[in-house]
C-alpha positions as CSV (number, residue, x, y, z in Angstrom):
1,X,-50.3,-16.0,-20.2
2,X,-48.2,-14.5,-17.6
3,X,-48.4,-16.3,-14.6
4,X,-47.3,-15.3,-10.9
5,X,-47.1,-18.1,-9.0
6,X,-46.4,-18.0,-4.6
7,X,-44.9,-20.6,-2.6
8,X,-45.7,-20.8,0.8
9,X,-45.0,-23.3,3.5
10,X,-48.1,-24.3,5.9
11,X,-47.1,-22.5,8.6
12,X,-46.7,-19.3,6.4
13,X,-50.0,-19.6,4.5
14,X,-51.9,-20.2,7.3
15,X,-50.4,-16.8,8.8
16,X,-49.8,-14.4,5.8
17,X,-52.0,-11.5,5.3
18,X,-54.6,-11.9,2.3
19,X,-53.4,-11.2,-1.1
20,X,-54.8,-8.1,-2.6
21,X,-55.3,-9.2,-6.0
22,X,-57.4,-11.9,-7.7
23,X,-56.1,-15.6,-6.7
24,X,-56.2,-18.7,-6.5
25,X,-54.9,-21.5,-3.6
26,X,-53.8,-24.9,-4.7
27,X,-53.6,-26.6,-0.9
28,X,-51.7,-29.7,-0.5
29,X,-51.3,-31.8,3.2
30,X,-49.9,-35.0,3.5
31,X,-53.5,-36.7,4.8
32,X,-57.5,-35.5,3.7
33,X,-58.7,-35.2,7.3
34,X,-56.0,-32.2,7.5
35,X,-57.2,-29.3,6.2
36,X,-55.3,-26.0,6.3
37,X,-56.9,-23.0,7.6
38,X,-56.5,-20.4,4.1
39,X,-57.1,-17.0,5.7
40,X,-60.4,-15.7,3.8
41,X,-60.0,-12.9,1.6
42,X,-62.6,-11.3,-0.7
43,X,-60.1,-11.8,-3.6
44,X,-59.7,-15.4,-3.0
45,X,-61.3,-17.2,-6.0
46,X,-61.1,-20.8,-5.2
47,X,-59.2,-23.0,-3.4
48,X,-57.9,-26.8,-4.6
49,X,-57.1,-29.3,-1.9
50,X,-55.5,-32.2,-2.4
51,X,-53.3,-34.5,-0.5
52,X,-50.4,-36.7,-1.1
53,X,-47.3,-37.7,0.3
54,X,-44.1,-36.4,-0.4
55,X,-42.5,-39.3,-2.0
56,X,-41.6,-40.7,-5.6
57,X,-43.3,-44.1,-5.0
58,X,-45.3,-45.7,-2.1
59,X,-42.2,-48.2,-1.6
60,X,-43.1,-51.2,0.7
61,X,-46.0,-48.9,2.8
62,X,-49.7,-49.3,0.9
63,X,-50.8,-46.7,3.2
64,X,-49.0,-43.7,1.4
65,X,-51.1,-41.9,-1.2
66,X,-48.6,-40.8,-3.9
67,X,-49.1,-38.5,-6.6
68,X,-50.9,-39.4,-9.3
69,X,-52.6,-38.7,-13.1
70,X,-55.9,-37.6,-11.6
71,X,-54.1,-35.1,-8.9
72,X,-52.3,-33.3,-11.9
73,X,-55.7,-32.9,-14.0
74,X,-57.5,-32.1,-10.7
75,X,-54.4,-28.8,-10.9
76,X,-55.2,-28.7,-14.8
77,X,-58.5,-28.2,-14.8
78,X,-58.5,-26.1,-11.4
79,X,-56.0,-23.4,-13.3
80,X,-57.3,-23.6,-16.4
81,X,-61.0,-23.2,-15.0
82,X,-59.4,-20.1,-13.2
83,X,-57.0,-18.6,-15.2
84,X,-59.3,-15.5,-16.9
85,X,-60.3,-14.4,-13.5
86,X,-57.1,-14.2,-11.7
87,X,-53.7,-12.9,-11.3
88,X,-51.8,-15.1,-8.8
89,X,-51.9,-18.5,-8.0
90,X,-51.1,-19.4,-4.1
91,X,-49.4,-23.0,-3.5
92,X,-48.6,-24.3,-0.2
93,X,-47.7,-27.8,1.0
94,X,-46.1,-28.8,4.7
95,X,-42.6,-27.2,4.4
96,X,-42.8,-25.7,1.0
97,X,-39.7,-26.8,-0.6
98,X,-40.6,-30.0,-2.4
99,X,-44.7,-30.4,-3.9
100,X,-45.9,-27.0,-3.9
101,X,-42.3,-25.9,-5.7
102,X,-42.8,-28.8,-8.0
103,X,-46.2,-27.6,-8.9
104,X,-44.9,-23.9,-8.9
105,X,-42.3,-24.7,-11.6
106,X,-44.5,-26.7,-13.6
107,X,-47.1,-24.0,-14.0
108,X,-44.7,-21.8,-14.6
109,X,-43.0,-24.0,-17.5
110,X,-46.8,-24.6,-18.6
111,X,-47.2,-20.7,-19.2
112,X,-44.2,-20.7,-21.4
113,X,-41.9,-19.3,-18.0
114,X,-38.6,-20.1,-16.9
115,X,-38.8,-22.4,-14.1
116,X,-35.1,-22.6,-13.6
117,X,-35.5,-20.1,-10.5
118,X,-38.0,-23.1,-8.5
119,X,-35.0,-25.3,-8.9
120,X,-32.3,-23.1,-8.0
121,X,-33.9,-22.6,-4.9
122,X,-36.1,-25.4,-3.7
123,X,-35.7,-29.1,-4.8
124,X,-39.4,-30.0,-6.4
125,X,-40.5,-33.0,-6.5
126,X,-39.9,-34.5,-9.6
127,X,-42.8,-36.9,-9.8
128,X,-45.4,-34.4,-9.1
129,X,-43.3,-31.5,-11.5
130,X,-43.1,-34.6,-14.0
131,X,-47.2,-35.2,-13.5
132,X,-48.4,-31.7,-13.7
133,X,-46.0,-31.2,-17.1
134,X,-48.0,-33.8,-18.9
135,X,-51.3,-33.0,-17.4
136,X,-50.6,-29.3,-19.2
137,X,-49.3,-31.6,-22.2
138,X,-45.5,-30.1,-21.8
139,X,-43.1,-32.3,-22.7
């Protein structure tokens, strides 16, 4: 499946005028409680939120949520659910150059895509591009 995939930082998805084709919006924030404001659109199909920290490990702080098994199947299943009804997928974290990249280039490795471009231009995260890889079952 061919796959167009967006990334978008918060500030920019929060501003950008609505798609004009079929999509989907994988959300990410770094805490639950903030939720960004997607602008509505009568061709958005669903939106994903999720939130995790932008880390590889929680370190010495128990209070960071890192990203995990069950946040990659949560993007599985959300994509896969999707993926006869739309034509772009929408990802935005914080600053969009490290989780929603990470995700970007997964997905697009998933769908049999180069991802080389995400890297080349952003620095994913590796554990969430590693986590979404194996959620997909890429190797």
């Amino acid at each position: 499946m061919a796959i167009d995939v967006w990334v978008y930082s918060r500030a920019a998805i929060e501003r950008v005028a609505p798609h004009d084709v079929p999509h989907i919006v994988i959300s990410i924030t770094s805490a639950p409680e903030d939720v960004a404001r997607i602008p509505a659109s009568p061709m958005l199909v669903g939106i994903l939120r999720l939130s995790f920290a932008d880390v590889e490990s929680a370190g010495d702080d128990p209070r960071l949520v890192v990203f995990s098994e069950e946040h990659a199947r949560s993007i599985h299943d959300f994509v896969v659910a999707h993926q006869g009804e739309i034509e772009r997928i929408l990802v935005h974290c914080d600053a969009g150059v490290s989780r929603s990249p990470a995700v970007a280039a997964a997905l697009t490795r998933a769908f049999g895509q180069d991802d080389a471009p995400w890297f080349e231009r952003y620095r994913p995260n590796q554990r969430v591009y590693r986590g979404v890889l194996a959620a997909f079952g890429v190797t």
